[in-house]
C-alpha positions as CSV (number, residue, x, y, z in Angstrom):
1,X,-86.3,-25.5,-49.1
2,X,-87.0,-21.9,-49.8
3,X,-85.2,-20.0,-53.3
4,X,-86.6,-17.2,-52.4
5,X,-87.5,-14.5,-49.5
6,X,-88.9,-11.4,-50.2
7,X,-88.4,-9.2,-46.8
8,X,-90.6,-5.7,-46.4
9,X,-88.4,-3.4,-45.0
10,X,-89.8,0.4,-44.2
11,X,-87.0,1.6,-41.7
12,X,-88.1,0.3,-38.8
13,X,-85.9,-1.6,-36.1
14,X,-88.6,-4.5,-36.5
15,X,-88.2,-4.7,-40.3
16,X,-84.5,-4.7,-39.9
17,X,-84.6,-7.7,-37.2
18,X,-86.5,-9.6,-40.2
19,X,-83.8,-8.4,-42.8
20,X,-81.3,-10.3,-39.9
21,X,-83.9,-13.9,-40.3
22,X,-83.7,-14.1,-43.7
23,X,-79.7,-13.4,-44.0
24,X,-79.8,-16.5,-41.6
25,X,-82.1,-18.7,-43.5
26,X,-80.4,-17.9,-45.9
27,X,-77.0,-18.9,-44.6
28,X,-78.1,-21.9,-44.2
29,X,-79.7,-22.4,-47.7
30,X,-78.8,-21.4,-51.2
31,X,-81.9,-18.6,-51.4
32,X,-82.0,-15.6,-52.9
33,X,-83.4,-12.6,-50.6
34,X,-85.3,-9.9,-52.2
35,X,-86.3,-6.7,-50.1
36,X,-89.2,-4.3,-51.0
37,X,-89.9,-0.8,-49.3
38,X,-93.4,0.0,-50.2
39,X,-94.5,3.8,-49.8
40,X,-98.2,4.9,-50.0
41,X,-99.2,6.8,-53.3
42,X,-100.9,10.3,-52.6
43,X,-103.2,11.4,-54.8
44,X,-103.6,14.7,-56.3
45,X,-106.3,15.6,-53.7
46,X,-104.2,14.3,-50.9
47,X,-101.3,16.5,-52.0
48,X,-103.6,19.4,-52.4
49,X,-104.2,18.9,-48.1
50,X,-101.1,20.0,-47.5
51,X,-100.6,23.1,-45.9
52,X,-97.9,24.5,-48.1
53,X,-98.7,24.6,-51.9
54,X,-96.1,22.7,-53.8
55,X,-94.9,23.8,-57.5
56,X,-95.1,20.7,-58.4
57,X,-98.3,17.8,-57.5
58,X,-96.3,14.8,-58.0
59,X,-93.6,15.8,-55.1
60,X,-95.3,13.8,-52.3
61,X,-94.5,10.4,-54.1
62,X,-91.3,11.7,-55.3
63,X,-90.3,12.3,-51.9
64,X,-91.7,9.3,-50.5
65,X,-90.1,7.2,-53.9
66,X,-86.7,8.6,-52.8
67,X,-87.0,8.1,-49.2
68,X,-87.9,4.3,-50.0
69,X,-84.9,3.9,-52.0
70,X,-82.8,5.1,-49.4
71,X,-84.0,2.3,-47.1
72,X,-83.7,-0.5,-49.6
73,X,-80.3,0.7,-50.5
74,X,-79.4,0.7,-46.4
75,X,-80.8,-2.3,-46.0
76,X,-79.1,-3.8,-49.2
77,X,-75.8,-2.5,-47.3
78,X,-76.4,-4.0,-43.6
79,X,-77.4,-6.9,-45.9
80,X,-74.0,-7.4,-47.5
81,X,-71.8,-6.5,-44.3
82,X,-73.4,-9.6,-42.7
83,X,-72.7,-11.6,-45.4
84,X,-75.8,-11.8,-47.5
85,X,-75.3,-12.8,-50.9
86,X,-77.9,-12.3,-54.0
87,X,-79.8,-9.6,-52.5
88,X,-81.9,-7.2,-54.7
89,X,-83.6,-4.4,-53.7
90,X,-87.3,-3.1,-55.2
91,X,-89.7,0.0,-54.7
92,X,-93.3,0.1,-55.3
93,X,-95.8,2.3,-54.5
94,X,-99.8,1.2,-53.3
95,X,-101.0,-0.1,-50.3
96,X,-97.9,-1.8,-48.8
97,X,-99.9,-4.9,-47.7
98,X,-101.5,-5.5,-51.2
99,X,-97.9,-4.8,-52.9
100,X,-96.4,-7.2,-51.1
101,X,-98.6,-10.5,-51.3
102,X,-99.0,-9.4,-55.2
103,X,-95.1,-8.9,-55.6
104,X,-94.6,-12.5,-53.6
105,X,-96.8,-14.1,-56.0
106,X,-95.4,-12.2,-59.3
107,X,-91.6,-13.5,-58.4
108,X,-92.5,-17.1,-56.8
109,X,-91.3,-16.0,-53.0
110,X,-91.4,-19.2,-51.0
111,X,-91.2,-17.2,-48.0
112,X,-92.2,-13.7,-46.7
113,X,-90.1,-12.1,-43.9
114,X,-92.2,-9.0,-41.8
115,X,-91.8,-7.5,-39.1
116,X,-94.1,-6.7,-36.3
117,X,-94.7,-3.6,-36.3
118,X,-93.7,-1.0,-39.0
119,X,-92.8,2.7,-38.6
120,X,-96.0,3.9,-37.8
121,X,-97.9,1.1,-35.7
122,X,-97.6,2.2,-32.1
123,X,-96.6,0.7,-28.9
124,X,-99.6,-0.2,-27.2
125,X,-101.5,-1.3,-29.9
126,X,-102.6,-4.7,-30.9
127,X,-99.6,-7.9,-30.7
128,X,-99.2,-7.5,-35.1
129,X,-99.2,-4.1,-37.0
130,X,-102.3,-3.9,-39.2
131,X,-99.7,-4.8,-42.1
132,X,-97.9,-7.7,-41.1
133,X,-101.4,-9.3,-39.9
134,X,-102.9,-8.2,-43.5
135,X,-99.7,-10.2,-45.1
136,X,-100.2,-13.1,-43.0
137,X,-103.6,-13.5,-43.3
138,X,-103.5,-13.0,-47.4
139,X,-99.9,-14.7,-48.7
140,X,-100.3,-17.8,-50.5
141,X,-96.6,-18.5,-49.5
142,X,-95.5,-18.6,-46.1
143,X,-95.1,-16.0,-43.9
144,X,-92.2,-15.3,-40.9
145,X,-93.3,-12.2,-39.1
146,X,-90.2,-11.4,-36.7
């Protein structure tokens, strides 16, 4: 049924419980999973904000490249010690939302696993985080929100 799942995973609990869905589905279905941690690009105003002056413009996304790396290489990890198989692991940088409907289209994802809430929706706001609604109201595919 589905060859592929693309999962968004930022570092929250919620978008590690839909890393956990789509290691099921695909336990019970030769699929390949494919997570993506997408950070927000600053620009050079942004960056110039800040209240410390940094040598260098470009640290921002560098930090905020590596920091996503780190997640999809964890979650590549939890992945594999629960028996995932054919899991890759992706890093883009835009407006996570966008990125991902876009990156489900560019591979063929069948499905899209999201969570609920991300790391910075908060607790008593609306039942969907503004990102997994965005997904879910744009995907051509499918979309799980765990």
């Amino acid at each position: 049924m589905f060859k592929k799942i693309l999962v968004a995973v930022d570092g929250s609990k919620s978008s590690f419980k839909a890393l956990d869905k789509a290691i099921e589905l695909q336990q019970l279905m030769d699929t390949e999973i494919y997570l993506i941690c997408v950070y927000k690009h600053h620009s050079l105003f942004e960056a110039s904000l800040s209240i410390g002056r940094p040598d260098s413009m470009d640290i921002p996304d560098k930090v905020l490249s590596e920091y996503a790396k780190e997640i999809v290489n964890h979650a590549k990890e939890m992945a594999k010690e629960k028996g995932a198989v054919k899991v890759r692991g992706f890093v883009k940088a835009g407006r996570p939302s966008s990125v991902i409907v876009k990156f489900a289209q560019d591979k063929e994802a069948d499905l899209i696993v999201v969570g609920t809430r991300g790391t910075h929706s908060d607790k008593e706001g609306i039942l969907l985080g503004s990102v997994s609604h965005r997904v879910a109201s744009r995907a051509k595919c499918p979309v799980l929100v765990v």
